[in-house]
mmJSON file of the N, C-alpha and C atoms, coordinates in Angstrom:
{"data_MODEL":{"atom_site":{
"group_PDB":["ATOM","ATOM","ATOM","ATOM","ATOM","ATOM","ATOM","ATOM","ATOM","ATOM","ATOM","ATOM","ATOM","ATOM","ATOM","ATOM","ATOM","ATOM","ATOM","ATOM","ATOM","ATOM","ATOM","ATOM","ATOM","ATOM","ATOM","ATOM","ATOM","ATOM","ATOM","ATOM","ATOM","ATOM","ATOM","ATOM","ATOM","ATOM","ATOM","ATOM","ATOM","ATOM","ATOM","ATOM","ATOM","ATOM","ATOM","ATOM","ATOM","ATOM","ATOM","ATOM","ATOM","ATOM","ATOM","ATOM","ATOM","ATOM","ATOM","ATOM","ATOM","ATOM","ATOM","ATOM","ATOM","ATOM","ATOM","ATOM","ATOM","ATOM","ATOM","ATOM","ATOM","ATOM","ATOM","ATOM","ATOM","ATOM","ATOM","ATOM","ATOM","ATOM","ATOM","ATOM","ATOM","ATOM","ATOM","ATOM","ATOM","ATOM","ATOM","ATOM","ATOM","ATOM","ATOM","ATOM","ATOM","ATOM","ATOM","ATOM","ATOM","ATOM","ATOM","ATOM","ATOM","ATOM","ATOM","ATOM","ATOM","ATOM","ATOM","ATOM","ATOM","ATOM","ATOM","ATOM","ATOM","ATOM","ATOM","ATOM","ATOM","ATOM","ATOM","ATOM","ATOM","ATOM","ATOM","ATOM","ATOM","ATOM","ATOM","ATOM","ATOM","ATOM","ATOM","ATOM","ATOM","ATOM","ATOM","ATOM","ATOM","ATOM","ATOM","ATOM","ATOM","ATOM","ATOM","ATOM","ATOM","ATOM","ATOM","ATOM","ATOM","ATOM","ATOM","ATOM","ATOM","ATOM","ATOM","ATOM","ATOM","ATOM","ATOM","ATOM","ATOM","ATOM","ATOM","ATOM","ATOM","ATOM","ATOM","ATOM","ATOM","ATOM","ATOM","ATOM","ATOM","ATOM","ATOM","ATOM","ATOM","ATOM","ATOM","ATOM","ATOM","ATOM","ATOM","ATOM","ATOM","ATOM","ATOM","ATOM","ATOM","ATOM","ATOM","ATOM","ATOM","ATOM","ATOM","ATOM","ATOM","ATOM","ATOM","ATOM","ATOM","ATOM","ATOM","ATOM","ATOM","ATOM","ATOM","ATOM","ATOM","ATOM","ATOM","ATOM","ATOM","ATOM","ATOM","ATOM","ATOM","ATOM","ATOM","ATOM","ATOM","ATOM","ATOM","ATOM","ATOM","ATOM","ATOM","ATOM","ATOM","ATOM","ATOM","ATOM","ATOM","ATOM","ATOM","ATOM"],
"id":[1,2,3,4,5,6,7,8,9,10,11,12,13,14,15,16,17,18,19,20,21,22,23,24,25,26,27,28,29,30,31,32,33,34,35,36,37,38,39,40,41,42,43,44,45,46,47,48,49,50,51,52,53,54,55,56,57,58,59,60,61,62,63,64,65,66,67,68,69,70,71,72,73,74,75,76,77,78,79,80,81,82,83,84,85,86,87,88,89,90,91,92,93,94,95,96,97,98,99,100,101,102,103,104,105,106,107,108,109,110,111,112,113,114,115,116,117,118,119,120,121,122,123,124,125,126,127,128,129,130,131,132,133,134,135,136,137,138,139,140,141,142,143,144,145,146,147,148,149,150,151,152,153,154,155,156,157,158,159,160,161,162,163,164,165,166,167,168,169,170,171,172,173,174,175,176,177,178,179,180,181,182,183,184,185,186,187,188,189,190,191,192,193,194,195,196,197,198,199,200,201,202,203,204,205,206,207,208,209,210,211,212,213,214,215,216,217,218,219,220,221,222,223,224,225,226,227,228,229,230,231,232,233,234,235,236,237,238,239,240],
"type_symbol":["N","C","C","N","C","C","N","C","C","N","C","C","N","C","C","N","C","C","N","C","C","N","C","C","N","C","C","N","C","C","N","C","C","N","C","C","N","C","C","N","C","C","N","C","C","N","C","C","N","C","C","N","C","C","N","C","C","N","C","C","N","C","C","N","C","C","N","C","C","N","C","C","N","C","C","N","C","C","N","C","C","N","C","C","N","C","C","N","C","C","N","C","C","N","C","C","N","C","C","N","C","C","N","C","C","N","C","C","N","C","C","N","C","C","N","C","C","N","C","C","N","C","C","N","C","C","N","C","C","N","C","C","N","C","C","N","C","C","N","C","C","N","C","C","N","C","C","N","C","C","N","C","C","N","C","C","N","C","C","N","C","C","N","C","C","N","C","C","N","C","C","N","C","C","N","C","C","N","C","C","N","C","C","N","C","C","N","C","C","N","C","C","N","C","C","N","C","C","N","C","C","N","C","C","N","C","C","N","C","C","N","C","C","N","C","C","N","C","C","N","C","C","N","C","C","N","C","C","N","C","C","N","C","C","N","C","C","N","C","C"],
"label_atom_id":["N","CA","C","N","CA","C","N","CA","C","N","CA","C","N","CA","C","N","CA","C","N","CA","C","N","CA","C","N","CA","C","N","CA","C","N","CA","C","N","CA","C","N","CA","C","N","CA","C","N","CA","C","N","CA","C","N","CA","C","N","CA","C","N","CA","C","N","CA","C","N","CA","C","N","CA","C","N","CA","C","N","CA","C","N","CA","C","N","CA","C","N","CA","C","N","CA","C","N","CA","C","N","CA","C","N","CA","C","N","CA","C","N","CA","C","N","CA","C","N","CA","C","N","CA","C","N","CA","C","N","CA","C","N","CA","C","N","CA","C","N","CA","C","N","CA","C","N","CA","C","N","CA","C","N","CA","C","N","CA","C","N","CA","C","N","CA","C","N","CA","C","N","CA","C","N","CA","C","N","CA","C","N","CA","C","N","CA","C","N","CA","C","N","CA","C","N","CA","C","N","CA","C","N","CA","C","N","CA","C","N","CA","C","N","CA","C","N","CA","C","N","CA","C","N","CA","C","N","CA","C","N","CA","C","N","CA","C","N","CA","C","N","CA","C","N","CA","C","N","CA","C","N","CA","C","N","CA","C","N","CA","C","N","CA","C","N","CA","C","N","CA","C","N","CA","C","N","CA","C"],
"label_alt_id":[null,null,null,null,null,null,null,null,null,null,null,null,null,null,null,null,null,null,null,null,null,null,null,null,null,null,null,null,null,null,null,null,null,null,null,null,null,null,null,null,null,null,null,null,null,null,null,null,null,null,null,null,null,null,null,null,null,null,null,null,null,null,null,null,null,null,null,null,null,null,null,null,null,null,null,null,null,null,null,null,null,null,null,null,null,null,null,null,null,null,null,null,null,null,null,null,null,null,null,null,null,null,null,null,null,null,null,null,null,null,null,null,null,null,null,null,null,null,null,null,null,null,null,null,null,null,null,null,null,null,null,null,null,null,null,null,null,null,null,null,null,null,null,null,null,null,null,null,null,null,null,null,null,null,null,null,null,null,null,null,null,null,null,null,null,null,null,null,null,null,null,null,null,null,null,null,null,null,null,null,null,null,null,null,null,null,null,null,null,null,null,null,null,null,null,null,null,null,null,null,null,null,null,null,null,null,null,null,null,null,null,null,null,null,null,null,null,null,null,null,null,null,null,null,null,null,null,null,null,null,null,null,null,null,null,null,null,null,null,null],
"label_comp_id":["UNK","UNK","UNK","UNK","UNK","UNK","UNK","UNK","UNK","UNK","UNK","UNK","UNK","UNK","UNK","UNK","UNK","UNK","UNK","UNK","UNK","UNK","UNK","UNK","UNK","UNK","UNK","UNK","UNK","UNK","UNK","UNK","UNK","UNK","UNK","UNK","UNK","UNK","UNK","UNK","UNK","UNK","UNK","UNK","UNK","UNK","UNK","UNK","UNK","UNK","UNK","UNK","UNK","UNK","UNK","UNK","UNK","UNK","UNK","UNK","UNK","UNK","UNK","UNK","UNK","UNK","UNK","UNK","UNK","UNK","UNK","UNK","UNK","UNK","UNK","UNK","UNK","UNK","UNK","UNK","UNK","UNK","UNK","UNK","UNK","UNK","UNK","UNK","UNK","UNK","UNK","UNK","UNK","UNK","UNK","UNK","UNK","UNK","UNK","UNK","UNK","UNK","UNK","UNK","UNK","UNK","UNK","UNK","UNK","UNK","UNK","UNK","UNK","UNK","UNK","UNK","UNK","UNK","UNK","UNK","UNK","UNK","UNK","UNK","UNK","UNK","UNK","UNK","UNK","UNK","UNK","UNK","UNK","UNK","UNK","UNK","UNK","UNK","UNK","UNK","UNK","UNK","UNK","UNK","UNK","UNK","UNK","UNK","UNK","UNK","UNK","UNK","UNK","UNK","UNK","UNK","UNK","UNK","UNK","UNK","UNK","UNK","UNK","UNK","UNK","UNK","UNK","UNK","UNK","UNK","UNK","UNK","UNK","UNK","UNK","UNK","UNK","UNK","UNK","UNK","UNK","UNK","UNK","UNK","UNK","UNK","UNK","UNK","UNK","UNK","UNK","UNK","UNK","UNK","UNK","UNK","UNK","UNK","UNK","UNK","UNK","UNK","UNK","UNK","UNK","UNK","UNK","UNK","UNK","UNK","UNK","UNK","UNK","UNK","UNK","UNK","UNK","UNK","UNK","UNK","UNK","UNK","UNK","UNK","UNK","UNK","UNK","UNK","UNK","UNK","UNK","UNK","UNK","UNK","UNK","UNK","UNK","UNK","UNK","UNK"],
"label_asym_id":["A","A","A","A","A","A","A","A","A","A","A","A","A","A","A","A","A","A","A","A","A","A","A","A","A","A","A","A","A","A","A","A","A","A","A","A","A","A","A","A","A","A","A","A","A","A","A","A","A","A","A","A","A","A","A","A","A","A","A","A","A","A","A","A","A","A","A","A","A","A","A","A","A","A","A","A","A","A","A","A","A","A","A","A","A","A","A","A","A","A","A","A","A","A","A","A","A","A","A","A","A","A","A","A","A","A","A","A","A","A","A","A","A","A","A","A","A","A","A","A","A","A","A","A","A","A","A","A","A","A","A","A","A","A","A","A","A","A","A","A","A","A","A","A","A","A","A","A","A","A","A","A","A","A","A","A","A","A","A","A","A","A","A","A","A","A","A","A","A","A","A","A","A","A","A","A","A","A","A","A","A","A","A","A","A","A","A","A","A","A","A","A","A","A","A","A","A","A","A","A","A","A","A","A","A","A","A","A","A","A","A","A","A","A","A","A","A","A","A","A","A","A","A","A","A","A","A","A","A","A","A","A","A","A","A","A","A","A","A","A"],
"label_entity_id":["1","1","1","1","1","1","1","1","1","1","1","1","1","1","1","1","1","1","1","1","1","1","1","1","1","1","1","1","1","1","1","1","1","1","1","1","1","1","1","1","1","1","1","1","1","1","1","1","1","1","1","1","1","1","1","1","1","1","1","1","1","1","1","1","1","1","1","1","1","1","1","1","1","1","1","1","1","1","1","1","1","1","1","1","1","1","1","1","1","1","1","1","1","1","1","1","1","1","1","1","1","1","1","1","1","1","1","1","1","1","1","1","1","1","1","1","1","1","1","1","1","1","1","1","1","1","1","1","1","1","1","1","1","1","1","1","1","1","1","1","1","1","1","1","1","1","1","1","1","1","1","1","1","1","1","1","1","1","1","1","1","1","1","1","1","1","1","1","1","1","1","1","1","1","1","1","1","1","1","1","1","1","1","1","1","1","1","1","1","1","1","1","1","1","1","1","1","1","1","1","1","1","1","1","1","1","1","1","1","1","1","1","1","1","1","1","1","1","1","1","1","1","1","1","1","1","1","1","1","1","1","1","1","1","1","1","1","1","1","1"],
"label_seq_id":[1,1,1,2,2,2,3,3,3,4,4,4,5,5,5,6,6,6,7,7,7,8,8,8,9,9,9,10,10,10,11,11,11,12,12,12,13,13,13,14,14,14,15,15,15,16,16,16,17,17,17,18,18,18,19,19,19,20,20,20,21,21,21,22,22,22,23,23,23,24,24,24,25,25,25,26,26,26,27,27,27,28,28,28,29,29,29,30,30,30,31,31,31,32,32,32,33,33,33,34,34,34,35,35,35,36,36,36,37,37,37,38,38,38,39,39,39,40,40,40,41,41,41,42,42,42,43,43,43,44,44,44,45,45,45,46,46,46,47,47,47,48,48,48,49,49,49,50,50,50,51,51,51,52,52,52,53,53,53,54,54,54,55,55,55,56,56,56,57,57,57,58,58,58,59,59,59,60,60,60,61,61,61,62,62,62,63,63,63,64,64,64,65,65,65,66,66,66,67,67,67,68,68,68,69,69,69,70,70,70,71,71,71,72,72,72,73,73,73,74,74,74,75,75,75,76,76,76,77,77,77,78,78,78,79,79,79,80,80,80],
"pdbx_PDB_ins_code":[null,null,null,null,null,null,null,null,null,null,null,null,null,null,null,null,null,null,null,null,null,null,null,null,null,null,null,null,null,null,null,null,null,null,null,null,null,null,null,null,null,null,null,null,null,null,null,null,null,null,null,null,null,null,null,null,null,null,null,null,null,null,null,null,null,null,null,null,null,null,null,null,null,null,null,null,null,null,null,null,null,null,null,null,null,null,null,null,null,null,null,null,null,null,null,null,null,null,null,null,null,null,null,null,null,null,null,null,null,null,null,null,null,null,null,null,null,null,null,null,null,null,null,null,null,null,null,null,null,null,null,null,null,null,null,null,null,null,null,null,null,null,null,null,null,null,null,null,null,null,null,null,null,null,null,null,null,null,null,null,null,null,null,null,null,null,null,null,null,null,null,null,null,null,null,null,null,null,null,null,null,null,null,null,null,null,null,null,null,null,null,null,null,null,null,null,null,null,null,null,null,null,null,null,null,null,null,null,null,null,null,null,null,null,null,null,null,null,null,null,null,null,null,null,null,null,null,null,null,null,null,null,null,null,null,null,null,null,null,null],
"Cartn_x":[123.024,124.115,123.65,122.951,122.642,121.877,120.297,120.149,120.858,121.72,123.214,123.224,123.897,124.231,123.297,122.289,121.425,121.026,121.153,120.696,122.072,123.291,124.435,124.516,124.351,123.764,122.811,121.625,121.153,121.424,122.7,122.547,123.721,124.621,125.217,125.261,123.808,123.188,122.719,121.559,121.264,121.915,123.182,123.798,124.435,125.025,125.583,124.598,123.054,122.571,121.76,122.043,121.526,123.166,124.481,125.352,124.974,124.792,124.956,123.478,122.152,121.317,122.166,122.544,123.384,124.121,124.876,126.098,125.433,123.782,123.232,122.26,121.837,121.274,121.991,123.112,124.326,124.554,124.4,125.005,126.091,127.246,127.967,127.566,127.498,126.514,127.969,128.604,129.22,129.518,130.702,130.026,129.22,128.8,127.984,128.795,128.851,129.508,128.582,129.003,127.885,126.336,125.293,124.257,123.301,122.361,121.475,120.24,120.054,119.29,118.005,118.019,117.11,117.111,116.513,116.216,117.128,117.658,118.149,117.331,117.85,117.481,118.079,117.035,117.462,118.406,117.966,118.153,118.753,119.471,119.975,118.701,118.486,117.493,118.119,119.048,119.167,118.723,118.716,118.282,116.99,116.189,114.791,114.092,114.835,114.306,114.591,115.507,116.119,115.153,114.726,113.621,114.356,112.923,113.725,113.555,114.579,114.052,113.104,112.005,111.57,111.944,112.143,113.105,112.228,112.552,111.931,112.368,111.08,111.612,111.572,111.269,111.148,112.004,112.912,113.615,112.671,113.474,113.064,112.127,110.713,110.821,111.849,112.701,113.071,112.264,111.464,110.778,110.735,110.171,109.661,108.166,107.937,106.264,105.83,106.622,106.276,106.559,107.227,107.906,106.133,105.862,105.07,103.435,103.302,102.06,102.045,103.121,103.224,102.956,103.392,102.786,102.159,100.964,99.594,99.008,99.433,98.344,98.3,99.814,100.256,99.71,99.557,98.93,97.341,96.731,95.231,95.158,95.675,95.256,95.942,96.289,96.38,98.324,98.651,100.352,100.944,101.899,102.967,103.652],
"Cartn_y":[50.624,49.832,48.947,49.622,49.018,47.353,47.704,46.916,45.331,45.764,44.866,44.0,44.787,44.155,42.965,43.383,42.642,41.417,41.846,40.124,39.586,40.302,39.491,38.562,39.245,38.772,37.585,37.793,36.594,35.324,35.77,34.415,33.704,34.392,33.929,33.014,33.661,32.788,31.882,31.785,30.646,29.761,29.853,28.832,27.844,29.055,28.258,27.353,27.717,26.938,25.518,25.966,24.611,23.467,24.178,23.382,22.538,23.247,22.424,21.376,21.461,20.867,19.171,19.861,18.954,18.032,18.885,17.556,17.014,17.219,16.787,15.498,15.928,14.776,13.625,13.426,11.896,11.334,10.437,9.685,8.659,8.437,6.856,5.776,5.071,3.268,2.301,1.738,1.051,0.101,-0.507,-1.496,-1.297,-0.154,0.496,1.769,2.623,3.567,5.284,6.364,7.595,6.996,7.387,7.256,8.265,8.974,9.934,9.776,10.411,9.616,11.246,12.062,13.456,13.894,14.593,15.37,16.757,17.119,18.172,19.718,20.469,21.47,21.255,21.446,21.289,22.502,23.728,24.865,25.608,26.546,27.747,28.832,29.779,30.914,31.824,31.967,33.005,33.028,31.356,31.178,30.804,30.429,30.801,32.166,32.966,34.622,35.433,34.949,36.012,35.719,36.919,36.837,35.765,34.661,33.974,34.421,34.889,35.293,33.917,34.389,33.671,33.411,32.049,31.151,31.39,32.132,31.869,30.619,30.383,29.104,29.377,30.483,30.85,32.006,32.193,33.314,34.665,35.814,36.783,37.741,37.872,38.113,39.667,39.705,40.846,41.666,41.142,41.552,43.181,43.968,45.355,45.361,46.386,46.276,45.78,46.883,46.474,45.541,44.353,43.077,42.287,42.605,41.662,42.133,43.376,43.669,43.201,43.207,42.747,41.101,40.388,38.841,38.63,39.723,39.216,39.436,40.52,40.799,39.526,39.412,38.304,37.141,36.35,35.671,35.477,36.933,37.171,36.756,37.141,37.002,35.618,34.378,33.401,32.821,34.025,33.923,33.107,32.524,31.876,32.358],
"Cartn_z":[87.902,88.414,89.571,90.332,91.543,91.268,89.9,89.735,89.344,88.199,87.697,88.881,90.11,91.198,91.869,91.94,92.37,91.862,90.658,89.173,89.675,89.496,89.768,91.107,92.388,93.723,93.548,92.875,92.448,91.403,90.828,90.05,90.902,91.495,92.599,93.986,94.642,95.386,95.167,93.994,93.377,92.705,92.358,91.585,93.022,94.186,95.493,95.54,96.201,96.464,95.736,94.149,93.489,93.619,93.9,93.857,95.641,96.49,97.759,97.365,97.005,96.877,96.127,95.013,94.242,95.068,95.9,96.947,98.106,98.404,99.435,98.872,98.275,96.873,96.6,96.832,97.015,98.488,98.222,99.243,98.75,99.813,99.588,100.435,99.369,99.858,99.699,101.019,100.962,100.109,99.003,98.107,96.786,96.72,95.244,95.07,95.853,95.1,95.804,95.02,95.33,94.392,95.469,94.586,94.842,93.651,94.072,94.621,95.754,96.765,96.3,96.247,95.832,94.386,94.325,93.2,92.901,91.698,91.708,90.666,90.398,89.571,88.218,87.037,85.674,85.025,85.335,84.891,86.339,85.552,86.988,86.482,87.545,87.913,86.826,86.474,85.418,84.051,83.551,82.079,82.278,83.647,83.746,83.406,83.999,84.102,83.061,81.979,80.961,80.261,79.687,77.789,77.085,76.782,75.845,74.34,73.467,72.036,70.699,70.673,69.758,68.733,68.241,67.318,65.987,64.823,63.703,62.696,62.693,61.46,60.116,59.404,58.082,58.031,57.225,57.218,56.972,57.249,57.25,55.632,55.551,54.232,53.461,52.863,52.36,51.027,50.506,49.582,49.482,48.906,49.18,49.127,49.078,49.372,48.214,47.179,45.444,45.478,45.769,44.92,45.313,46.302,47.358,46.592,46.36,45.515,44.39,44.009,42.472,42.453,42.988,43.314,43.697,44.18,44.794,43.324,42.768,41.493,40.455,40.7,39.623,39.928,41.121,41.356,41.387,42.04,41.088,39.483,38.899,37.164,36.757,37.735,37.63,37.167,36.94,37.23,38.146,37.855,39.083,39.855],
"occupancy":[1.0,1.0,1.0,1.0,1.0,1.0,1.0,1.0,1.0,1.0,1.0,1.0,1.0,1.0,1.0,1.0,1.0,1.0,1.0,1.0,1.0,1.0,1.0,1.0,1.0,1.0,1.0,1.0,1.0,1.0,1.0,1.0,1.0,1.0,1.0,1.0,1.0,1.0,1.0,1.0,1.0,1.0,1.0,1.0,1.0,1.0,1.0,1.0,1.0,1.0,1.0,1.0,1.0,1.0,1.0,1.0,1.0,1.0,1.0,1.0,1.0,1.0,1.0,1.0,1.0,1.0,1.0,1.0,1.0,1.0,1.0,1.0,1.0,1.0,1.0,1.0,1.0,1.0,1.0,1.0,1.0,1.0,1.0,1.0,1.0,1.0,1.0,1.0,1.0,1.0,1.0,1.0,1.0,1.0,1.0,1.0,1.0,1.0,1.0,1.0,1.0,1.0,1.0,1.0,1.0,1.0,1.0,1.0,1.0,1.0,1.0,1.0,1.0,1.0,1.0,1.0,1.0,1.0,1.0,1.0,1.0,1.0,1.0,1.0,1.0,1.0,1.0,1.0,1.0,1.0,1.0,1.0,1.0,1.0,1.0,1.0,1.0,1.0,1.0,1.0,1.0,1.0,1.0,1.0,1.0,1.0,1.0,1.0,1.0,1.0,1.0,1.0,1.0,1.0,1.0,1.0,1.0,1.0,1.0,1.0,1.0,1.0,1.0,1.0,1.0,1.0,1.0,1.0,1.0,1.0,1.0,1.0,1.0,1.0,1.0,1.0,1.0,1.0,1.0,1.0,1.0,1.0,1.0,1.0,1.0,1.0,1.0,1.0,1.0,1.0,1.0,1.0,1.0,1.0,1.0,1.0,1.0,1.0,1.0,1.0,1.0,1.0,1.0,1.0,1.0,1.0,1.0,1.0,1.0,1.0,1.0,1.0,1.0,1.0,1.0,1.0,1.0,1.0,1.0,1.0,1.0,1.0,1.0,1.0,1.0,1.0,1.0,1.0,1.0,1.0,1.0,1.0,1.0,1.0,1.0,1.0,1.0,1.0,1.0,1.0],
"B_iso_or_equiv":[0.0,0.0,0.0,0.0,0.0,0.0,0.0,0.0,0.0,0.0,0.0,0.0,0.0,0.0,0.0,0.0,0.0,0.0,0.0,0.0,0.0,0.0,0.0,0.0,0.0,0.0,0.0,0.0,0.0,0.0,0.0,0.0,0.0,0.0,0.0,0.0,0.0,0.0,0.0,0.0,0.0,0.0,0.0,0.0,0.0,0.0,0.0,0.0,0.0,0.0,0.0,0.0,0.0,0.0,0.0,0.0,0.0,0.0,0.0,0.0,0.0,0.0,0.0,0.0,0.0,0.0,0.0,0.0,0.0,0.0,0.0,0.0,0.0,0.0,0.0,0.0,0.0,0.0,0.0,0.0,0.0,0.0,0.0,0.0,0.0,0.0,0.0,0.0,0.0,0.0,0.0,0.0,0.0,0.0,0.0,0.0,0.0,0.0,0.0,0.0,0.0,0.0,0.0,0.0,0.0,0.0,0.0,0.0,0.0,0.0,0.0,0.0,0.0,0.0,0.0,0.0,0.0,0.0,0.0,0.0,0.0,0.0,0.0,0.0,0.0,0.0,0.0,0.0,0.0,0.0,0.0,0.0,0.0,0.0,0.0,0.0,0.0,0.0,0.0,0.0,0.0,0.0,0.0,0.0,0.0,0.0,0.0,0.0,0.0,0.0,0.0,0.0,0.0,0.0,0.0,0.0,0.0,0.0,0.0,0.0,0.0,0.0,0.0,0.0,0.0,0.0,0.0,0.0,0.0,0.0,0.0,0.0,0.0,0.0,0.0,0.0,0.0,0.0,0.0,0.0,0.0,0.0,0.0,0.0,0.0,0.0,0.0,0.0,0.0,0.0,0.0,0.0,0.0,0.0,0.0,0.0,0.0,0.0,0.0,0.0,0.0,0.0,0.0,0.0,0.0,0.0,0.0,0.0,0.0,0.0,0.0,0.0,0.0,0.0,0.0,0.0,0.0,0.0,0.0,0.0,0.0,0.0,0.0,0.0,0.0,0.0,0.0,0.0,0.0,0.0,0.0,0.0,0.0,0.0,0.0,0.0,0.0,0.0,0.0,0.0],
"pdbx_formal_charge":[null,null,null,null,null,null,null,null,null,null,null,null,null,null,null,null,null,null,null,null,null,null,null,null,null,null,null,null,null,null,null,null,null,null,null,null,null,null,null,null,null,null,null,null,null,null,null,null,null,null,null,null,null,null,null,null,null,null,null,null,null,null,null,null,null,null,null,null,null,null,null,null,null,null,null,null,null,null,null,null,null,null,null,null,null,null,null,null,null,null,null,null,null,null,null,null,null,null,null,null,null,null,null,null,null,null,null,null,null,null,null,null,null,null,null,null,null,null,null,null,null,null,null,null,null,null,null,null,null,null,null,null,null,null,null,null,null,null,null,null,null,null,null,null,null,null,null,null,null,null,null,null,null,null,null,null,null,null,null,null,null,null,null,null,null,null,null,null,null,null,null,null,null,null,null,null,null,null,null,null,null,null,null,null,null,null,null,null,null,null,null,null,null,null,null,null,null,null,null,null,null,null,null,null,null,null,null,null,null,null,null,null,null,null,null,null,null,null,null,null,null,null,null,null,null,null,null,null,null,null,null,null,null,null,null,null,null,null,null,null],
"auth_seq_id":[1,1,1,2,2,2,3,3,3,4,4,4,5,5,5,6,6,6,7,7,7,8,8,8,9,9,9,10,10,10,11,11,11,12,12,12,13,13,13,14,14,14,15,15,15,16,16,16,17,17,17,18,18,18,19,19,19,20,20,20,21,21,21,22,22,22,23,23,23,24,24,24,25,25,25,26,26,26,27,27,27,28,28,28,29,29,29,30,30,30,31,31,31,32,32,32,33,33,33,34,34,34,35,35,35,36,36,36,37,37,37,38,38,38,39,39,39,40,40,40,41,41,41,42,42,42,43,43,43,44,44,44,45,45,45,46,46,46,47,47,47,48,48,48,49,49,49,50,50,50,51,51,51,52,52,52,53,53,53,54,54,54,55,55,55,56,56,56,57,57,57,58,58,58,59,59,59,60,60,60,61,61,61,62,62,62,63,63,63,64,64,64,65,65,65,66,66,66,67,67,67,68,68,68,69,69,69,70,70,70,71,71,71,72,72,72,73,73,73,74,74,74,75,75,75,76,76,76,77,77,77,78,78,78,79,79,79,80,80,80],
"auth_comp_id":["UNK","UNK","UNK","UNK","UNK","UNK","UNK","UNK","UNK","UNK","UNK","UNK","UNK","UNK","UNK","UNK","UNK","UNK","UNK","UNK","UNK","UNK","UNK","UNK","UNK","UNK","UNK","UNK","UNK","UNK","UNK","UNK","UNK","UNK","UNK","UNK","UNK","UNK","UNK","UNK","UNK","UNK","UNK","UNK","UNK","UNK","UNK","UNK","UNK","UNK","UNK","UNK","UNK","UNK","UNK","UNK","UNK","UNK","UNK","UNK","UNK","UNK","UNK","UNK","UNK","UNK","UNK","UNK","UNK","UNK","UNK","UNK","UNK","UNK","UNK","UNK","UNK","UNK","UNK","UNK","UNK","UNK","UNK","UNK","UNK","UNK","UNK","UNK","UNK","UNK","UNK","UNK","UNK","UNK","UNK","UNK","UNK","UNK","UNK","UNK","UNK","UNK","UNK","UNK","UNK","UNK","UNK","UNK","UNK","UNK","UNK","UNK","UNK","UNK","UNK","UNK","UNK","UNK","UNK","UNK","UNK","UNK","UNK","UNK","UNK","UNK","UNK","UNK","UNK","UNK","UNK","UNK","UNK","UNK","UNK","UNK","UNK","UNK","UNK","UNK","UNK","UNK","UNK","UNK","UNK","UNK","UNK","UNK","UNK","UNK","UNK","UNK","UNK","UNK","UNK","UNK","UNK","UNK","UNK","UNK","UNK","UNK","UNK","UNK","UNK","UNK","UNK","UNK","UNK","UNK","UNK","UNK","UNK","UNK","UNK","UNK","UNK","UNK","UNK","UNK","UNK","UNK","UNK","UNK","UNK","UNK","UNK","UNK","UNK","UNK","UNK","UNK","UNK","UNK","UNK","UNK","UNK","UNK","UNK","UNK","UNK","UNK","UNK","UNK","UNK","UNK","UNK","UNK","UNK","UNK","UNK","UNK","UNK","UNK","UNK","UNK","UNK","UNK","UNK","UNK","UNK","UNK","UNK","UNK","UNK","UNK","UNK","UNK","UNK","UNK","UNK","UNK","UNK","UNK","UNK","UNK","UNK","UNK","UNK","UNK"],
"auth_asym_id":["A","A","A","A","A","A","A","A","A","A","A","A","A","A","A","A","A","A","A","A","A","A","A","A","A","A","A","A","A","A","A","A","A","A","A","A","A","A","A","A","A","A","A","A","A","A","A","A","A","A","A","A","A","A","A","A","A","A","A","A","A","A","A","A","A","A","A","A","A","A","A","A","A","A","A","A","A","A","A","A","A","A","A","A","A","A","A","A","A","A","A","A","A","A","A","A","A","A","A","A","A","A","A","A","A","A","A","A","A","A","A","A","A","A","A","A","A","A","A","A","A","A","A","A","A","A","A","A","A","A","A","A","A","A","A","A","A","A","A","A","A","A","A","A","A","A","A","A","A","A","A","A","A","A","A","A","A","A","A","A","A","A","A","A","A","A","A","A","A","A","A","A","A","A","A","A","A","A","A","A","A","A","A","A","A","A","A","A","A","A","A","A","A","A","A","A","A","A","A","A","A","A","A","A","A","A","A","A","A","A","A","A","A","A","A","A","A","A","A","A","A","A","A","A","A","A","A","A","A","A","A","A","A","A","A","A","A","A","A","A"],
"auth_atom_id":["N","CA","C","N","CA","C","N","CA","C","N","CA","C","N","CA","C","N","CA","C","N","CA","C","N","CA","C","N","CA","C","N","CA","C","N","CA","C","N","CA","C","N","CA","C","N","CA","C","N","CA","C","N","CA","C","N","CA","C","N","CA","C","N","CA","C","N","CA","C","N","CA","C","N","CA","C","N","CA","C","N","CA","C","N","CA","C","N","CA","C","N","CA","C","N","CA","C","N","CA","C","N","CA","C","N","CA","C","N","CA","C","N","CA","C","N","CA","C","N","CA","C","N","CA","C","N","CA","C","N","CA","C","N","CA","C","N","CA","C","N","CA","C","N","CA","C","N","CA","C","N","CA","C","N","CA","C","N","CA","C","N","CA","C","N","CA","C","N","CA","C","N","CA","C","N","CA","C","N","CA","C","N","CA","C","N","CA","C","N","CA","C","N","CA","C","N","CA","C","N","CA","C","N","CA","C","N","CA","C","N","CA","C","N","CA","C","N","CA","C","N","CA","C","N","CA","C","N","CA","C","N","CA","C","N","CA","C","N","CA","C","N","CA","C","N","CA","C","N","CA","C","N","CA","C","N","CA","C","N","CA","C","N","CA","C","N","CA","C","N","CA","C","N","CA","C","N","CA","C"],
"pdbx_PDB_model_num":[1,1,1,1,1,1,1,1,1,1,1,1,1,1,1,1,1,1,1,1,1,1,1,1,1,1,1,1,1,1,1,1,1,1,1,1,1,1,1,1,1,1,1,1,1,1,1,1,1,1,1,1,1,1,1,1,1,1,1,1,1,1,1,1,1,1,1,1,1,1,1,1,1,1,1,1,1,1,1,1,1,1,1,1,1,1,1,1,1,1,1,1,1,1,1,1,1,1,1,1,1,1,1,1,1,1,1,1,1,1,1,1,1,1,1,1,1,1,1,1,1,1,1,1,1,1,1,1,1,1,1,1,1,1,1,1,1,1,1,1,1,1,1,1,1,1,1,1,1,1,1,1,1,1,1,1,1,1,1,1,1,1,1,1,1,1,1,1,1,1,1,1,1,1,1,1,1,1,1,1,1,1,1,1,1,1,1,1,1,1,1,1,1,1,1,1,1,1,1,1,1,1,1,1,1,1,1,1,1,1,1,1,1,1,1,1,1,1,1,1,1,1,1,1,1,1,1,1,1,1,1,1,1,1,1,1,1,1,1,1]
}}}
């Protein structure tokens, strides 16, 4: 639990402080309007730090072992 708390504590702080970075990063220019005078953060600290799951691009094979031996053989003796 304690830990919980702590990730929570942190995505908390860090989101405050990428928002104030954010409102310090503008200025108003008389005549133009707000303009961004700094740089901000792309990402918040939480979707930096979480495992990202690796994206498969080929579906999963379901075959069985047999289906899968059987098309290697088949394919040895020149089968399709």
């Amino acid at each position: 639990m304690q830990e919980l708390d702590n990730r929570l504590l942190h995505v908390y702080i860090t989101d405050a402080l990428k928002v104030i970075a954010e409102n310090a990063s503008k200025t108003v220019v008389p005549g133009v309007g707000v303009v961004d005078v700094g740089s901000t953060l792309t990402k918040r600290w939480i979707d930096m730090t979480k495992p990202q799951k690796p994206e498969s691009k080929e579906p999963e094979d379901t075959r069985t072992c047999r289906e899968i031996t059987d098309g290697i053989w088949q394919r040895m003796r020149g089968g399709k």
